[in-house]
C-alpha positions in Angstrom: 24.3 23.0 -7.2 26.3 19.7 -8.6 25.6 16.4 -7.4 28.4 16.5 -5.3 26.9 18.8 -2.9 24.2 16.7 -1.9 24.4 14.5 1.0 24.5 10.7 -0.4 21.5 9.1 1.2 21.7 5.2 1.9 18.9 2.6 0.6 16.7 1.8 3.9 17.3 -2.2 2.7 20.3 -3.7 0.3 21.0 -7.0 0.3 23.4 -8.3 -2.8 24.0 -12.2 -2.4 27.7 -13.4 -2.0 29.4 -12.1 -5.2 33.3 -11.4 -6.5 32.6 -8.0 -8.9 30.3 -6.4 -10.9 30.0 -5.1 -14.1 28.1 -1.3 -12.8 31.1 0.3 -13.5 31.8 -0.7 -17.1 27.9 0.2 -17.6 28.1 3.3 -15.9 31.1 4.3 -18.0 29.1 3.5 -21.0 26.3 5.3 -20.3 27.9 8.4 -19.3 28.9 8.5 -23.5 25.4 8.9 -24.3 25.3 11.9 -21.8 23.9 9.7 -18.5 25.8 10.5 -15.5 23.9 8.7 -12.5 23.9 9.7 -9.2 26.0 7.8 -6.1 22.5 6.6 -5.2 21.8 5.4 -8.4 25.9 4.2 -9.1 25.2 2.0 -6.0 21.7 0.5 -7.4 23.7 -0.3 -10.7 26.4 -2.1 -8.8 24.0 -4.2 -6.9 21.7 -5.0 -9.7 24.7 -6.2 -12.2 26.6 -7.8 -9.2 28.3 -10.9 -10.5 29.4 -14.4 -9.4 32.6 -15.9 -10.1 31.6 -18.0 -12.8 30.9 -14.3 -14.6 26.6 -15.4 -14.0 24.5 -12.3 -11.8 24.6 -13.2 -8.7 21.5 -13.7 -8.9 17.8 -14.5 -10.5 15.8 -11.8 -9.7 16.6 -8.6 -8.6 14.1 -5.5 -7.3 14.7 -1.9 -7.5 11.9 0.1 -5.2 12.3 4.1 -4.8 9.5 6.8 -5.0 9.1 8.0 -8.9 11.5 9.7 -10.8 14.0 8.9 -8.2 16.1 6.2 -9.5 14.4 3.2 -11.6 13.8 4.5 -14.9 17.5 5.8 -15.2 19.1 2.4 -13.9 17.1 0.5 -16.0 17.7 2.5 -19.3 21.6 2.1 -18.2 21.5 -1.6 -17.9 19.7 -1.8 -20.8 22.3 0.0 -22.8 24.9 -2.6 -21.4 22.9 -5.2 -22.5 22.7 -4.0 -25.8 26.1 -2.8 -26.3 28.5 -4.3 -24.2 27.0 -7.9 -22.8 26.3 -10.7 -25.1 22.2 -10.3 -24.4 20.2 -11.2 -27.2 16.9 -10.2 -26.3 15.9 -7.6 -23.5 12.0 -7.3 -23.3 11.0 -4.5 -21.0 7.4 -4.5 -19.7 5.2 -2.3 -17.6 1.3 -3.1 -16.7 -0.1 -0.3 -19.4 0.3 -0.1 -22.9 0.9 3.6 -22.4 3.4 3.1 -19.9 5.2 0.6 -22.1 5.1 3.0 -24.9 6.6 5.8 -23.3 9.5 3.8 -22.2 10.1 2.6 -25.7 10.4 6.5 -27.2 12.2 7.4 -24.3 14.8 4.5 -25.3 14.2 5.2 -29.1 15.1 9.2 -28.6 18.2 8.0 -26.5 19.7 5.6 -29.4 18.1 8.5 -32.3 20.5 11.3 -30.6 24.1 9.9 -30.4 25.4 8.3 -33.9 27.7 5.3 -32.0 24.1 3.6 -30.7 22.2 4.2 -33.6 24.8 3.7 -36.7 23.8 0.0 -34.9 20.5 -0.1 -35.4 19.0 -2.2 -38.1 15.2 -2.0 -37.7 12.6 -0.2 -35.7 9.5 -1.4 -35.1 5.8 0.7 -34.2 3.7 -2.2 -33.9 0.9 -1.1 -32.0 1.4 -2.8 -28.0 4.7 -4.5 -28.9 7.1 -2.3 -30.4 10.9 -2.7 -30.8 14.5 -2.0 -32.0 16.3 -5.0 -33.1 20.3 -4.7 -34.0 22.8 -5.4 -36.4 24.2 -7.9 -34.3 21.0 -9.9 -34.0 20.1 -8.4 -30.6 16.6 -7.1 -29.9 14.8 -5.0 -26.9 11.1 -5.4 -27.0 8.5 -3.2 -25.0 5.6 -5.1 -24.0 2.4 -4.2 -22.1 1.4 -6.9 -19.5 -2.3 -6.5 -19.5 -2.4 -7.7 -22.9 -0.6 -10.3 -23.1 -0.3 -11.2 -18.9 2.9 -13.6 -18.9 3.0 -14.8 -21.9 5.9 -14.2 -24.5 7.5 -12.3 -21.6 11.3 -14.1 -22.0 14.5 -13.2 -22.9 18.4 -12.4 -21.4 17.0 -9.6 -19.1 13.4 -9.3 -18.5 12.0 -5.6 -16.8 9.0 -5.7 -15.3 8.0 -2.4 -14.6 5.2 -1.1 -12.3 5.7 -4.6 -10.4 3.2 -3.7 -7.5 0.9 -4.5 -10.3 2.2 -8.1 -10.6 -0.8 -11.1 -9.9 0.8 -14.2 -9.2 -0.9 -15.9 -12.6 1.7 -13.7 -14.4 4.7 -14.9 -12.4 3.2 -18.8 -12.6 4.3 -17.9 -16.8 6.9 -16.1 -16.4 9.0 -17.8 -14.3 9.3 -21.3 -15.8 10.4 -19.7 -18.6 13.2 -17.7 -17.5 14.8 -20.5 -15.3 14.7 -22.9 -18.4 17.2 -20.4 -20.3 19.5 -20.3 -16.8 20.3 -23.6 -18.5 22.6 -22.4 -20.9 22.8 -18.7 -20.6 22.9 -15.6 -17.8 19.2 -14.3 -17.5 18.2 -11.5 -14.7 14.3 -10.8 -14.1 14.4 -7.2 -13.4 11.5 -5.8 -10.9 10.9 -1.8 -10.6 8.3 0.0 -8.5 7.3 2.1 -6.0 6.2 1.0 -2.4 3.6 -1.6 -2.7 -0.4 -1.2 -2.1 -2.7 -3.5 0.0 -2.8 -5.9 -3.0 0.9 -5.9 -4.1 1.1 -9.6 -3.2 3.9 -11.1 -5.6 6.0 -7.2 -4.7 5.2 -7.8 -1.1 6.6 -11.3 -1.2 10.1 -10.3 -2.9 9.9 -7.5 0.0 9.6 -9.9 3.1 12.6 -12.2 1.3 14.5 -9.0 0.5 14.6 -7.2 3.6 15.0 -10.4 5.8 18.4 -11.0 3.5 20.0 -13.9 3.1 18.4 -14.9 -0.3 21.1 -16.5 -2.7 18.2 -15.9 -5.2 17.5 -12.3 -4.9 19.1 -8.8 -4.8 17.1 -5.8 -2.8 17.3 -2.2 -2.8 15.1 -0.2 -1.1 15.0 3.6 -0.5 12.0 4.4 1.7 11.7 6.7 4.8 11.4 4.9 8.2 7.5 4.9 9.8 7.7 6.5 12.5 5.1 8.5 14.5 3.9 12.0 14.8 4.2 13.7 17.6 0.5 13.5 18.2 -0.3 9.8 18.2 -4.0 10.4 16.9 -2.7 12.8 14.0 -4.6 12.0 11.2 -1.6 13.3 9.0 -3.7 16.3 7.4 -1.3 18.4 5.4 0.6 20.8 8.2 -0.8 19.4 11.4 2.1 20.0 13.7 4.5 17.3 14.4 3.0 15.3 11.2 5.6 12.7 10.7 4.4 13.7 6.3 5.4 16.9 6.8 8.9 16.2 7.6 12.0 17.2 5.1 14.1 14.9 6.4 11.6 11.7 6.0 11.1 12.9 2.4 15.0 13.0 1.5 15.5 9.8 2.5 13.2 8.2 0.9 14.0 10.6 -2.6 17.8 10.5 -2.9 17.1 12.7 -6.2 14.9 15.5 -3.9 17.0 18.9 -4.9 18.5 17.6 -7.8 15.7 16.3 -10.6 12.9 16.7 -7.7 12.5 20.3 -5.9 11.0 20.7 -2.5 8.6 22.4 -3.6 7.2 20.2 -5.6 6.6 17.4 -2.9 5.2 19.9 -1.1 2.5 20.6 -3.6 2.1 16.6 -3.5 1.8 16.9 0.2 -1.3 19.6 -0.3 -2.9 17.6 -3.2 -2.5 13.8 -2.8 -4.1 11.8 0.3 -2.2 11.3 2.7 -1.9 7.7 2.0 -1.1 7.8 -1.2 2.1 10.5 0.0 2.9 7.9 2.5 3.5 5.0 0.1 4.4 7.4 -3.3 6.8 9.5 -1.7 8.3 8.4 1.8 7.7 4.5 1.0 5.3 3.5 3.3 4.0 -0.2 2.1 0.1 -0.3 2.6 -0.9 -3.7 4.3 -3.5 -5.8 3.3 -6.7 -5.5 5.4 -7.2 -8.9 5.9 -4.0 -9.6 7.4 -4.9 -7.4 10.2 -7.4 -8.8 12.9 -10.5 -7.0 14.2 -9.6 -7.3 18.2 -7.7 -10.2 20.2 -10.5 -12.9 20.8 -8.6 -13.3 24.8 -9.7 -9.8 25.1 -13.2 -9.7 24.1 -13.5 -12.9 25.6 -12.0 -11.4 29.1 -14.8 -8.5 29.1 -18.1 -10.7 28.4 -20.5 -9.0 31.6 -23.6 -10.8 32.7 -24.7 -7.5 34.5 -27.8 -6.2 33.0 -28.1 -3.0 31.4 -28.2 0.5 33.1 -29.2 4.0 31.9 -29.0 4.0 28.1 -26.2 6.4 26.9 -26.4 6.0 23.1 -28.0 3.5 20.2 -25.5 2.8 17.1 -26.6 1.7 13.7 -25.5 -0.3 10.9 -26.0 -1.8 7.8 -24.4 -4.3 5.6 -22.8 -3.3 2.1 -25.7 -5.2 0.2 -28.2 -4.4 2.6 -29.4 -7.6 3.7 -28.8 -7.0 7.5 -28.8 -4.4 9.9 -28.1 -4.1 13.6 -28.8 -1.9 16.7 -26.6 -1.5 19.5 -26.6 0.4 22.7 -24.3 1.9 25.4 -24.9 1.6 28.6 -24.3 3.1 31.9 -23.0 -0.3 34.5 -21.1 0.6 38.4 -18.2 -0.5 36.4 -18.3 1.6 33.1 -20.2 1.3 30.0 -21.7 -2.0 28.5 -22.3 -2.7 25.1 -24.7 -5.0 23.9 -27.0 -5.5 20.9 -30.8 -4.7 20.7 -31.7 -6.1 17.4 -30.1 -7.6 14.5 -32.3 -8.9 11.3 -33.2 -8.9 7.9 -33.2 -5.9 5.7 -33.6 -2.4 6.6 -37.0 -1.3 7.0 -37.8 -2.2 10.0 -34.9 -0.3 11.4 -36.8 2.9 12.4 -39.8 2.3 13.9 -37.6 -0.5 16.3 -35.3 2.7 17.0 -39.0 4.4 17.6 -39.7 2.2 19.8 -36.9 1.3 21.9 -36.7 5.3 22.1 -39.9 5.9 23.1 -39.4 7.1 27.2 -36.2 8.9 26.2 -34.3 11.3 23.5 -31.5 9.2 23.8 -28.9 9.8 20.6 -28.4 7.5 17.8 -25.1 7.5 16.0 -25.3 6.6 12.7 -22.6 7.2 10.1 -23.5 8.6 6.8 -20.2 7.5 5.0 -21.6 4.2 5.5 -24.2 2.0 3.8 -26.4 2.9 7.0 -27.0 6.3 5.4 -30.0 4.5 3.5 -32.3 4.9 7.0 -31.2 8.7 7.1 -34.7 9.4 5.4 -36.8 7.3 7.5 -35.5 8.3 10.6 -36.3 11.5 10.3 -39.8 10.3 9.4 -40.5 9.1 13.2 -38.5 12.4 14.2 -35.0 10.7 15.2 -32.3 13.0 15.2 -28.9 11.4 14.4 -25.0 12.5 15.8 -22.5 11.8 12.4 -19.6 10.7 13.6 -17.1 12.1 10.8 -14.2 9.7 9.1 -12.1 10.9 11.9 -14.7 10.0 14.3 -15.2 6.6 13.5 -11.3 5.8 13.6 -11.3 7.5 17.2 -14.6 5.6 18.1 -12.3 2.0 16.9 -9.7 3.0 18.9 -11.9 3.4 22.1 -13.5 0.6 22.0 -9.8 -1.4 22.2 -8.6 0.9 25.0 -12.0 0.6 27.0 -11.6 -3.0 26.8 -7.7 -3.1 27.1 -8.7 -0.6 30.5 -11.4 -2.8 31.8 -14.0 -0.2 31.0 -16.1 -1.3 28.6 -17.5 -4.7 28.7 -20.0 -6.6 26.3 -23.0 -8.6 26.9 -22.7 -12.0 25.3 -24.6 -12.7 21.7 -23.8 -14.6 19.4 -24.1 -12.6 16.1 -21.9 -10.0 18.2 -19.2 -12.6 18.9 -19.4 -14.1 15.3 -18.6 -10.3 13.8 -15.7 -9.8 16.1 -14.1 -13.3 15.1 -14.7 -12.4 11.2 -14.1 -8.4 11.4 -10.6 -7.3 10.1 -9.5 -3.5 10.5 -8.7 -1.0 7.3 -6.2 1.7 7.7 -6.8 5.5 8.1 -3.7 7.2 8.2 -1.9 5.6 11.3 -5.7 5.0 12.5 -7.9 2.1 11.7 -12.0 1.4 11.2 -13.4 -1.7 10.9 -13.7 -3.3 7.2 -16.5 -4.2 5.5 -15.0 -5.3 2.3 -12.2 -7.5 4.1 -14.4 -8.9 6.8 -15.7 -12.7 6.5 -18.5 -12.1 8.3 -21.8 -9.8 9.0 -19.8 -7.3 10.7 -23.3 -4.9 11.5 -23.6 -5.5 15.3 -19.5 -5.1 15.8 -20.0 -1.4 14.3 -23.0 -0.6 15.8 -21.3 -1.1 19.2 -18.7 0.9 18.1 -20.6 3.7 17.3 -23.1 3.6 20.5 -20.0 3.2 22.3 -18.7 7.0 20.3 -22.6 8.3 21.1 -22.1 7.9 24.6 -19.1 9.8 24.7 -20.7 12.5 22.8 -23.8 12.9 24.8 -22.3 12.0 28.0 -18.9 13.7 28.4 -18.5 13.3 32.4 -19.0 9.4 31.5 -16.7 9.4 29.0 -14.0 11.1 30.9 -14.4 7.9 33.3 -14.1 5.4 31.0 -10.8 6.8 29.2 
């Protein structure tokens, strides 16, 4: 099937500042001599990326290039780097990705382009190997470097056109070199920083800042192209996006192709859907459809109004469930019931000290007139008290990775629906003001890692509250 029989799929974002031509087509023209015929998709990228003023300067600074892999960024960039080369009056291109081996590959890719067709390489005067820096430098004085970043962070990295590669790897220490650098040769000459990736992850912050500027448009400084499918959700709004769950948003063709304009042409079908069966289904979400993973910490545990709104001074009923937790480092731990109250459950917490080995013989005790359960998650660092508890003969319910997502998402909606209230302590409200949430699929759980604070009694609640539901299904039916 030729290209023309695909259906041209638009980028998500574009945004090219205010500009009177471009020099894609020239490039394009160029490239297609050394056998490169790009696709509309990737015609359009080219157009945007070499977009010029009408002074004959880019139209701008920096310009970013995001798409799943082997989509469009390595073929644009090899193009523009030909123009460079051949065509512009560049002196020095320095490509750059986060790897050595990265960086290498790019350079023989480029080396075996020049090798095959005699009008690039009757131009070429030297080649160099050297190991983590190598090169091809020109006749005419020009030179394209390949550079690996984590050797050398930002420093050396300058030149006409500068690629960095793999830019959700970016730290801002790199960028703090980097760009003083570049803007002192806008001076007298025509530089463009180049930025190529895939969708960010959680700690993509220089990637996610060019995002927020690109997408918003209106940057004089900045062009954007984006090719990512839209997030929208399954058709079960729990689906925890397991490969062919019905209605999984992951599953769908359509969300795939427009996030891989190349899908049928260099990328089969059938190959995503291996992906789909093989890769997480977060790293699917951001690899192939483009779905930006969000830092932790920028998400809030729950609305302080809200927890504030369902402080009870009733005292505790019938005891539906104990949770347990324990910090990361194991210098705390908490305990936290459920209880049954006329107006639905309350949640409140029984201990919370030092250490860990006191844990089971408090459960013993607090225990001791009932066989009330105890959740207690062994994904977590509370899987340390697994042992002794079945010393003193306490039998645990394991809520599963799914469970403790559901169990997160109760607790908001029985506070959101008035029926769950907390009893006031202050280590409880201290975790809820520090806790931030981690994503599970389009699920959350409370984070550890990100939090600021002891976050032990704020999932121990959670996972008394997830007990009770499991020992007391009538009750939980009432609450939600």
């Amino acid at each position: 099937m030729s290209v023309a029989q695909f259906p041209f799929v638009a980028p998500a974002h574009l945004w090219v500042p205010e500009h009177t031509s471009t020099s894609g087509a020239e490039a394009a023209d160029f490239a297609e001599t050394c056998g490169i015929v790009l696709d509309p998709e990737q015609r359009l990228a080219l157009d945007s990326l070499l977009a010029e003023k009408p002074n004959g300067k880019w139209s701008a600074f920096e310009a970013c290039l995001v798409a799943a892999r082997q989509n469009l960024k390595t073929f644009v960039f090899e193009v523009v780097v030909l123009a460079d080369l051949y065509l512009f009056d560049s002196q020095l291109v320095v490509w750059t990705a986060h790897e050595f081996d990265t960086a290498t590959e790019s350079f023989l890719h480029m080396k075996e382009l020049i090798d095959t067709f005699p009008h690039l390489s009757s131009r070429v005067k030297k080649v160099s190997n050297a190991n983590g820096d190598e090169g091809i430098e020109f006749h005419g004085g020009q030179r394209l470097r390949f550079k690996a970043r984590t050797k050398v962070g930002g420093r050396g990295i300058t030149g006409d056109r500068v690629i960095l590669d793999e830019a959700f790897l970016l730290t801002r220490s790199m960028m703090g070199t980097i760009m003083p650098i570049m803007s002192a040769r806008s001076v007298t000459g025509n530089p463009q920083i180049l930025y190529g990736s895939s969708a960010g992850k959680a700690e993509a912050d220089v990637l996610r800042g060019l995002r927020d500027r690109g997408r918003a448009g209106g940057d004089p400084g900045l062009v954007w192209v984006e090719w990512c499918a839209p997030v929208v959700p399954c058709a079960d709004e729990r689906c925890f996006h397991d490969a062919g769950t019905p209605g999984c948003t992951l599953d769908d063709q359509e969300q795939w192709r427009k996030a891989n304009p190349s899908m049928g042409r260099r990328i089969s079908v059938e190959w995503i859907a291996s992906e789909r069966r093989t890769m997480s289904a977060d790293e699917f979400a951001r690899e192939r459809l483009g779905w930006w993973e969000e830092p932790a910490s920028s998400v809030a545990g729950l609305p302080l109004p809200l927890w504030d709104a369902a402080t009870s001074s009733v005292p505790p009923g019938t005891v539906l469930a104990y949770g347990v937790d324990v910090t990361p480092d194991f210098s705390h731990a908490a305990i936290a019931r459920a209880t049954a109250v006329p107006d639905g459950i309350l949640l409140d917490l029984a201990a919370h000290r030092r250490g860990t080995s006191w844990v089971a013989e408090e459960m013993s005790t607090l225990r001791s007139e009932t066989m009330t359960p105890v959740a207690l998650d062994l994904g977590s660092p509370a899987s340390v008290l697994a042992d002794d508890f079945r010393c003193f003969g306490i039998e645990t319910v394991n809520p599963s990775a799914r469970d403790v997502a559901q169990a997160c998402s109760g607790l908001l909606d029985g506070l959101i629906r008035h029926r769950v209230w907390h009893a006031s302590n202050p280590a409880l409200d201290s975790a809820v003001k520090g806790a931030s949430r981690r994503p599970m699929g389009e699920a959350w759980a409370w984070s550890r890692k990100n939090s600021l604070v002891d976050i032990s009694p704020m999932v121990a609640i959670t996972l008394a509250l997830w007990g009770a539901g499991q020992s007391n299904p009538d009750v939980a039916l009432n609450i939600w």
